[in-house]
DSSP file (Angstrom, degrees, kcal/mol; ACC not computed):
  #  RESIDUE AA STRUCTURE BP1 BP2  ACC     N-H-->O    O-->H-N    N-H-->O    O-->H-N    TCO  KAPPA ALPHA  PHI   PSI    X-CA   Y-CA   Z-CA
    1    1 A X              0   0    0      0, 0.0     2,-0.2     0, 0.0    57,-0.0   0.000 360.0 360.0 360.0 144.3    8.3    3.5   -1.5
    2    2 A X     >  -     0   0    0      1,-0.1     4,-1.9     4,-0.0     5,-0.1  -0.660 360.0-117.4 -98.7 158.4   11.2    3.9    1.1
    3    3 A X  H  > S+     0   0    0      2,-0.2     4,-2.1     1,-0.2    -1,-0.1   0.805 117.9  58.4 -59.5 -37.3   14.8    3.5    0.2
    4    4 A X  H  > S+     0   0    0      2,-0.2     4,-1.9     1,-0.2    -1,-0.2   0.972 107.6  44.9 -26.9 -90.1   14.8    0.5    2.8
    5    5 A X  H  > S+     0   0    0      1,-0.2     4,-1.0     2,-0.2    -2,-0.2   0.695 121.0  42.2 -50.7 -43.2   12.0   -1.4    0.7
    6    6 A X  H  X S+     0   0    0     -4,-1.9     4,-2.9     3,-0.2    -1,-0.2   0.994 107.4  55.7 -34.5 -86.4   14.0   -0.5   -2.6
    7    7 A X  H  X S+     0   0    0     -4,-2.1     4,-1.9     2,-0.2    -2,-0.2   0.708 112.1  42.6 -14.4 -63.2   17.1   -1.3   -1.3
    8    8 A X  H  X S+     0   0    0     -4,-1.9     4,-0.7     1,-0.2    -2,-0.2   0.879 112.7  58.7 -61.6 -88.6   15.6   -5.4   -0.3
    9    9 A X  H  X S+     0   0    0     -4,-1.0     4,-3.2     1,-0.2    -2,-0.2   0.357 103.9  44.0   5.4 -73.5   14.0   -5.2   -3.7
   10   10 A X  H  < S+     0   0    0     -4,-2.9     3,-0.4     1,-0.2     4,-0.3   0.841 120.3  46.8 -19.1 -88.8   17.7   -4.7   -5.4
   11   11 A X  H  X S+     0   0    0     -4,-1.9     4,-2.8     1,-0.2    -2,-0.2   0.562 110.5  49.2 -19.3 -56.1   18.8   -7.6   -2.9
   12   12 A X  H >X S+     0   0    0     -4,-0.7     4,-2.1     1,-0.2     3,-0.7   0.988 116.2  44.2 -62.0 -71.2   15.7  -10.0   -3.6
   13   13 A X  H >X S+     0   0    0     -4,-3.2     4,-1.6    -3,-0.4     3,-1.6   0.870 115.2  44.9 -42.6 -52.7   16.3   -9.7   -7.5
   14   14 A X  H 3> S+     0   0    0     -4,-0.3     4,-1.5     1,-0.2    -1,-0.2   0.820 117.0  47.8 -83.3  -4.4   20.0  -10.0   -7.5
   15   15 A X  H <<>S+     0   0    0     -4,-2.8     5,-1.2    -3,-0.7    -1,-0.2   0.703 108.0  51.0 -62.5 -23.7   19.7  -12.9   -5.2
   16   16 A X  H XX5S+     0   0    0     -4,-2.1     3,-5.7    -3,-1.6     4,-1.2   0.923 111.5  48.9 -75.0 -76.9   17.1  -14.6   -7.0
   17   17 A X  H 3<5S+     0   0    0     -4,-1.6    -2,-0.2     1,-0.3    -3,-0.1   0.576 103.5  67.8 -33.0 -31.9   19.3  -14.3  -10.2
   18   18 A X  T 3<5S-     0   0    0     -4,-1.5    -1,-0.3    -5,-0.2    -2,-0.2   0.726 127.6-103.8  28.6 -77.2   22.1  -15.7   -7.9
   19   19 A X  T <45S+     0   0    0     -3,-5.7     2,-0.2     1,-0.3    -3,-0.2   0.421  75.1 143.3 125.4 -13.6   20.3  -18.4   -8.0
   20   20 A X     << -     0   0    0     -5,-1.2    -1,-0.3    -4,-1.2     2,-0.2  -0.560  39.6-130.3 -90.5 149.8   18.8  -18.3   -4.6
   21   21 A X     >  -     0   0    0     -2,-0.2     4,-3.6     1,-0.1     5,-0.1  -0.624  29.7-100.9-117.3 162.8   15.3  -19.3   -3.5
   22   22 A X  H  > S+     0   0    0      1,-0.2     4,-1.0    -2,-0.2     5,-0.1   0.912 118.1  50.0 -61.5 -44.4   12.8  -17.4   -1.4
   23   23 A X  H >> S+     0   0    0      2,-0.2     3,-1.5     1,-0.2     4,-1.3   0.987 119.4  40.9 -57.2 -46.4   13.2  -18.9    2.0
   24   24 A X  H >> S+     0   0    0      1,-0.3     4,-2.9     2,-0.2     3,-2.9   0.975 110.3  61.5 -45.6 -56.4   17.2  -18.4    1.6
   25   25 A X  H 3X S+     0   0    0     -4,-3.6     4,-0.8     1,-0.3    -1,-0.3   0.662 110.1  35.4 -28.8 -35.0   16.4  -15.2    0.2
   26   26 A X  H <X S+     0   0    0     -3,-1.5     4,-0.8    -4,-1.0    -1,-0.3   0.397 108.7  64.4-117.5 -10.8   14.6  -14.0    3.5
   27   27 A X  H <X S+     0   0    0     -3,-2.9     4,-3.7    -4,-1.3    -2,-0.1   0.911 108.4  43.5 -74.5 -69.0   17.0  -15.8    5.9
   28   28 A X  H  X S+     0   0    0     -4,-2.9     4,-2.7    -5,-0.3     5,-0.5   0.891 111.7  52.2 -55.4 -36.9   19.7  -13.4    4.5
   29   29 A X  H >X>S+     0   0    0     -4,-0.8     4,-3.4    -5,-0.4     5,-1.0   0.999 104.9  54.5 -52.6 -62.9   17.5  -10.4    4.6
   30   30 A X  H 3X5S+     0   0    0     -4,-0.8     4,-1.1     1,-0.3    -2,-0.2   0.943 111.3  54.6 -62.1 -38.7   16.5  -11.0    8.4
   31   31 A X  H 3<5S+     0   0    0     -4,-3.7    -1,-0.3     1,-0.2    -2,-0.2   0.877 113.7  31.0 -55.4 -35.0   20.3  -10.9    8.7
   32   32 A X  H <<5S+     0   0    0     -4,-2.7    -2,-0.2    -3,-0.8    -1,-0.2   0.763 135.5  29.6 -92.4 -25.6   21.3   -7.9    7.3
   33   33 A X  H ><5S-     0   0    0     -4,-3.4     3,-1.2    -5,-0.5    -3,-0.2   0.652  79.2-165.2 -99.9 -19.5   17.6   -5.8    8.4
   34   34 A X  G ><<S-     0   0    0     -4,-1.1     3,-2.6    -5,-1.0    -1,-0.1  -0.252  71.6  -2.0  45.0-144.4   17.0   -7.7   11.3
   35   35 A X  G 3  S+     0   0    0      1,-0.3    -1,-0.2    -5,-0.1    -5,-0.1   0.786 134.0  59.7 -46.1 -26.9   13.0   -6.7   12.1
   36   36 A X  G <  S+     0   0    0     -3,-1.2    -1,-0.3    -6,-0.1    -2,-0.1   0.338  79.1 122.0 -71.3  -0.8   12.9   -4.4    9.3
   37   37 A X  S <  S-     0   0    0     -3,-2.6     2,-0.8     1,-0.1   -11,-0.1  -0.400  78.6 -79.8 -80.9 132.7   13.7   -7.2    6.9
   38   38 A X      > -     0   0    0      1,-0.1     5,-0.8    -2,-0.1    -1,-0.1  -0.327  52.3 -98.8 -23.4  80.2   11.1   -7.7    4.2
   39   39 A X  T  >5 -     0   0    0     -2,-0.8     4,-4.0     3,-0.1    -1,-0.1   0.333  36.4-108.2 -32.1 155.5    8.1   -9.5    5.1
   40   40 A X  H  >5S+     0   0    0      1,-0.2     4,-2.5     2,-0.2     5,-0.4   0.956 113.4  46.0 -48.3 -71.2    8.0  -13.6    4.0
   41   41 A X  H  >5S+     0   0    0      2,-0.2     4,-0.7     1,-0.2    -1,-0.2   0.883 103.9  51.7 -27.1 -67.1    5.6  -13.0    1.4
   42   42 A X  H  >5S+     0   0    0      1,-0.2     4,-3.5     2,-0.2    -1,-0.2   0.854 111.0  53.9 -61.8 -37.8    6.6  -10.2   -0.3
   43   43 A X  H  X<S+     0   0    0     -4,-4.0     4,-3.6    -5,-0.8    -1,-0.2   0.857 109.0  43.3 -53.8 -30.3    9.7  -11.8   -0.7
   44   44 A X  H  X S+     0   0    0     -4,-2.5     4,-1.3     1,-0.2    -2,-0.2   0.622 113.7  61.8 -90.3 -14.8    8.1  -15.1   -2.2
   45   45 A X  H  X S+     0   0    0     -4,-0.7     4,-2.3    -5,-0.4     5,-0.3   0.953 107.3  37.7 -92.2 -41.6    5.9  -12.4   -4.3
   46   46 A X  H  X S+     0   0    0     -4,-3.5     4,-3.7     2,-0.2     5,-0.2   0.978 108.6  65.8 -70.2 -36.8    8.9  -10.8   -6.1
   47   47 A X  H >X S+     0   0    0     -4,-3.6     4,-1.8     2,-0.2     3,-0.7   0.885 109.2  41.5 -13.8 -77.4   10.6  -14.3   -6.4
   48   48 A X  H 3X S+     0   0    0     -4,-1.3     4,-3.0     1,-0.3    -2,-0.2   0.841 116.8  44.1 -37.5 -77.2    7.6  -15.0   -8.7
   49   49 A X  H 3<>S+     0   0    0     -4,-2.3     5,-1.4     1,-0.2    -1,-0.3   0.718 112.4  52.4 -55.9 -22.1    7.6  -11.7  -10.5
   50   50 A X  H XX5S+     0   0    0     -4,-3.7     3,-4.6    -3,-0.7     4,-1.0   0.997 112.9  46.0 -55.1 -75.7   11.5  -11.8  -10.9
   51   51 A X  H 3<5S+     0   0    0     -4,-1.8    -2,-0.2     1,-0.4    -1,-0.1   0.863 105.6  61.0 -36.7 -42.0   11.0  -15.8  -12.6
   52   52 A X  T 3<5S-     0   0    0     -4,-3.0    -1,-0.4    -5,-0.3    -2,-0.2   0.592 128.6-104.4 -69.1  -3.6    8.2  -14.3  -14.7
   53   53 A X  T <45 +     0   0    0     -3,-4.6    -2,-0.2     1,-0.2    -3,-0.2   0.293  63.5 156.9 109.9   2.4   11.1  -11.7  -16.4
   54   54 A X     << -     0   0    0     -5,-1.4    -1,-0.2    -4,-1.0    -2,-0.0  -0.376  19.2-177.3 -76.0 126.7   10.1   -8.6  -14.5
   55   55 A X        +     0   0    0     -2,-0.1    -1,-0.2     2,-0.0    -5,-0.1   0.880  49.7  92.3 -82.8 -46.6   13.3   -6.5  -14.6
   56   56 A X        -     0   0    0      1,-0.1     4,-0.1     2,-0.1    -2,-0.0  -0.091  55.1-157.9 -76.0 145.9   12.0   -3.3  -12.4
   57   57 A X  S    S+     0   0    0      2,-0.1     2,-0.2   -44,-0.0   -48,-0.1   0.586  74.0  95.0 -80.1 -25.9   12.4   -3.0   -8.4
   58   58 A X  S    S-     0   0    0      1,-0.1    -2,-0.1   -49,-0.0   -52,-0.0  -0.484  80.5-117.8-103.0 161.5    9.5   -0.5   -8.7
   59   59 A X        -     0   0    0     -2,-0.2     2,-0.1     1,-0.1    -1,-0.1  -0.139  39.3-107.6 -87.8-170.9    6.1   -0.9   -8.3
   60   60 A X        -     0   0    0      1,-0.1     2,-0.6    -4,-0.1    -1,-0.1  -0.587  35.1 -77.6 -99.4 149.4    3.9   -0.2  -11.2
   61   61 A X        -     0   0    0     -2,-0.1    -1,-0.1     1,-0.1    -2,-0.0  -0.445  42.7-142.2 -44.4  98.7    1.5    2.5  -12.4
   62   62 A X        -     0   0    0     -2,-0.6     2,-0.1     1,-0.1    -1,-0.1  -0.249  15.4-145.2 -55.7 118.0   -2.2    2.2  -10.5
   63   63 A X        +     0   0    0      2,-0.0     2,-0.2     3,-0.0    -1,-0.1  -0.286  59.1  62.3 -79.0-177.6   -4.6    2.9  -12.8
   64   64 A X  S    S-     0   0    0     -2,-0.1     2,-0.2     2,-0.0     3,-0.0  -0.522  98.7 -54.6  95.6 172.5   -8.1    5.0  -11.5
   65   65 A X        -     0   0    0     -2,-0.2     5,-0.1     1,-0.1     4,-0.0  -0.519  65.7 -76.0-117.3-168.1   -7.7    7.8  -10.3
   66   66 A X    >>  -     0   0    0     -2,-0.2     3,-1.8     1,-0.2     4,-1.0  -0.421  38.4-123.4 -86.8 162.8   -5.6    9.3   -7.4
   67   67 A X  H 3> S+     0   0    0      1,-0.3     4,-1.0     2,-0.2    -1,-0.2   0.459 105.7  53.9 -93.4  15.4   -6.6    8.7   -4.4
   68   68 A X  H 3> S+     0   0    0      2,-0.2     4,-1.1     3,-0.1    -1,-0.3   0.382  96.6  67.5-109.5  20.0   -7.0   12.6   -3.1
   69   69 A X  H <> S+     0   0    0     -3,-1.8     4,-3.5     2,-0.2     5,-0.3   0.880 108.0  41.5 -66.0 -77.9   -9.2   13.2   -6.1
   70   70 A X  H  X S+     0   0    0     -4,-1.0     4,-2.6     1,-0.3     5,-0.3   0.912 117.2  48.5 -31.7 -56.0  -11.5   10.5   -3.8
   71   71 A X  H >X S+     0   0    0     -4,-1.0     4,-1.6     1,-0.2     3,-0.7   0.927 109.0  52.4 -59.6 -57.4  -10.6   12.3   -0.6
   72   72 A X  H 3X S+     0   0    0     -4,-1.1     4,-1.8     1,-0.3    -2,-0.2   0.662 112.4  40.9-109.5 -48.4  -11.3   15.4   -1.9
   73   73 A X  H 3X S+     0   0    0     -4,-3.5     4,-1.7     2,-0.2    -1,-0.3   0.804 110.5  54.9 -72.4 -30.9  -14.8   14.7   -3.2
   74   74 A X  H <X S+     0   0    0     -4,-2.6     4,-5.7    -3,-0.7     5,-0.3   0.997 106.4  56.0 -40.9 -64.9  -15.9   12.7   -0.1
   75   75 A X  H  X>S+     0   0    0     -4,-1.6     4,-5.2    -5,-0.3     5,-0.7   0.974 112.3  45.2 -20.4 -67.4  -14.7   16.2    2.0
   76   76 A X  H  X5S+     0   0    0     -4,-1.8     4,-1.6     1,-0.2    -1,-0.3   0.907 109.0  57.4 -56.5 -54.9  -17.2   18.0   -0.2
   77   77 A X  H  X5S+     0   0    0     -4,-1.7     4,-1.8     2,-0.3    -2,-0.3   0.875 108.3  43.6  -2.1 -77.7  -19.9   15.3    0.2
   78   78 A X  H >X5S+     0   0    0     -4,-5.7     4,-2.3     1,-0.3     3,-1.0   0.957 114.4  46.9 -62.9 -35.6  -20.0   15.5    3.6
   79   79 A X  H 3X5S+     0   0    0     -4,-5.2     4,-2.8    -5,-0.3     5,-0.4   0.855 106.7  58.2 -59.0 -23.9  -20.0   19.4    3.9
   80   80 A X  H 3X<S+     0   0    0     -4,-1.6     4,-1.8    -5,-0.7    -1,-0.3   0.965 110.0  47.1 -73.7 -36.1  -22.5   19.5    1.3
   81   81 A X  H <X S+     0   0    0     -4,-1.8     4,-2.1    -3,-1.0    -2,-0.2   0.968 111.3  50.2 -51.9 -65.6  -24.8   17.0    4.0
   82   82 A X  H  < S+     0   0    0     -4,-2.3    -2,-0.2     1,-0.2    -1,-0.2   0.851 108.5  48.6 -48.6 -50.0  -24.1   19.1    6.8
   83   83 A X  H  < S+     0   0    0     -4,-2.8     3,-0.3     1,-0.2    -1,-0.2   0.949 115.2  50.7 -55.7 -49.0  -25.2   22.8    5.0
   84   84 A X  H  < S+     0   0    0     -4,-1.8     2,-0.3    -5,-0.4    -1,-0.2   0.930 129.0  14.4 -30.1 -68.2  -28.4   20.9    3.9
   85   85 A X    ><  -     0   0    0     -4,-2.1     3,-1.9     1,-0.1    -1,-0.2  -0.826  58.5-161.7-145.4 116.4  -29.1   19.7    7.3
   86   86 A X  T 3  S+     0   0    0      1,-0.3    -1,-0.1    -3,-0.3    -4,-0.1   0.555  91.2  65.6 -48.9 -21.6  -27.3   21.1   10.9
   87   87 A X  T 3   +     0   0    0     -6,-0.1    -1,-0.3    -5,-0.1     2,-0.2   0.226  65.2 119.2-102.0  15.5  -28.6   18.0   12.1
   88   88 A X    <   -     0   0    0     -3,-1.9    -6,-0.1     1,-0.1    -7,-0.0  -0.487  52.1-115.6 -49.8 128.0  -27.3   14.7   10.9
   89   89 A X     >  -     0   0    0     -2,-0.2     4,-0.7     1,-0.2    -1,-0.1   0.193  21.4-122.2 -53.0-178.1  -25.7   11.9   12.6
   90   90 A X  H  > S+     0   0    0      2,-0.1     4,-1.7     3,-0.1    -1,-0.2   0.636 111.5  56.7 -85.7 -15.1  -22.4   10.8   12.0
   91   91 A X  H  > S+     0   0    0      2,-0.2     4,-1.9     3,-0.2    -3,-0.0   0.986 108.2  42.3 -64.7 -61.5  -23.8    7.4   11.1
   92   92 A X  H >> S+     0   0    0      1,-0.3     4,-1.5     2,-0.3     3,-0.9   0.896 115.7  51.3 -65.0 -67.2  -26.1    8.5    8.4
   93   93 A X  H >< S+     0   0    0     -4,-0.7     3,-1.6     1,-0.3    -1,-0.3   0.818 113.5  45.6 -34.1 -73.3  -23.3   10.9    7.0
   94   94 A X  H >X>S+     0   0    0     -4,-1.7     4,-1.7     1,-0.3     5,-1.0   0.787 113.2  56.6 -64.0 -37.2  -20.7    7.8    7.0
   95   95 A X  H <<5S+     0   0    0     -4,-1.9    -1,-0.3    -3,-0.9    -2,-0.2   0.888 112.8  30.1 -23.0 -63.6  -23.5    5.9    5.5
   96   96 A X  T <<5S+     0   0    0     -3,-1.6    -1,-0.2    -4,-1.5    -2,-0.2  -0.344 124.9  47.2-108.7  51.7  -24.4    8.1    2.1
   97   97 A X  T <45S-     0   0    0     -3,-0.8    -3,-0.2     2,-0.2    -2,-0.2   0.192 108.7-133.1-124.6 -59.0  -21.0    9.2    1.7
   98   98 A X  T  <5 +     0   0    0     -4,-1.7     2,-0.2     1,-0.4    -3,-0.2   0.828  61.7 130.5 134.5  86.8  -19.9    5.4    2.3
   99   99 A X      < -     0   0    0     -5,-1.0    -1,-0.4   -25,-0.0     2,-0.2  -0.518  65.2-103.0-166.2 156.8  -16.8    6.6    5.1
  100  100 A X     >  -     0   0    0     -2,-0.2     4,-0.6     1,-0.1    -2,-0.0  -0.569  35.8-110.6 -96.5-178.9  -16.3    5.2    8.5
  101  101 A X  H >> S+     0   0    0      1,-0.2     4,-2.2    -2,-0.2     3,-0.6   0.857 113.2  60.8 -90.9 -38.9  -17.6    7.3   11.1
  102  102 A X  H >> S+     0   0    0      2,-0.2     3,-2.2     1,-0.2     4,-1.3   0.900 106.9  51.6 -49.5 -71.7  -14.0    8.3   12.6
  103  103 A X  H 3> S+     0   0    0      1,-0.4     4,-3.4     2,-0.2    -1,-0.2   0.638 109.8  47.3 -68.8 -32.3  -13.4    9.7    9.3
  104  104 A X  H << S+     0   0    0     -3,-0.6    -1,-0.4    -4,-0.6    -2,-0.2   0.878 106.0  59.1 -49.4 -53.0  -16.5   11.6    9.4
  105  105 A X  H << S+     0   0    0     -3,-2.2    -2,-0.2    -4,-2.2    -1,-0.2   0.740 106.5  42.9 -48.8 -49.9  -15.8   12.7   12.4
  106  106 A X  H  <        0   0    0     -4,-1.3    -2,-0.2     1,-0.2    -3,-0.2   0.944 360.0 360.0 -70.3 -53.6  -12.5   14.4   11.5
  107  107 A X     <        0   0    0     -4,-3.4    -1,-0.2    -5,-0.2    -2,-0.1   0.410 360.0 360.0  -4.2 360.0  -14.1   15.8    8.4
């Protein structure tokens, strides 16, 4: 998370607590960030979690596992296709590894 996207976070919470509603909330944001200002949404989505008690700015642990565990075995995956056979497309690879083909490609 960037110090920006913290930073609104603060803002949204102590605005909410304030007393403030989303749309205000997001007025004043586009004022101080201009284009960088916290999308409409996101604001109206910490509203919520703020009302619901949620104290924290930050987001929460992801369970699963991380996601260059995944990269890392895909990687292997494909090489393991290629040594097999010198000749496979990049569709069929992005197929049984279940990759898009760019990704293959860079592989």
């Amino acid at each position: 998370m960037s110090e920006l996207e913290l930073e609104q976070r603060t803002n949204i919470k102590f605005l909410f607590k304030l007393g403030k509603i989303g749309n205000e909330i997001r007025e004043m944001l586009v004022q101080v960030c201009g284009d960088n200002a916290t999308k409409k949404t996101a604001v109206y989505k910490w509203v919520k979690r703020f009302s619901e008690g949620r104290e924290s700015v930050t987001d929460e642990e992801r369970s699963g596992w991380p996601a260059t565990s995944r990269a890392e075995e895909k990687i292997a995956k494909v090489r393991q296709i290629v040594r097999e056979n010198r000749r496979p497309t990049v569709r069929s690879i992005a197929e049984q590894v279940n990759i898009d083909r760019e990704t293959v490609r860079k592989i």
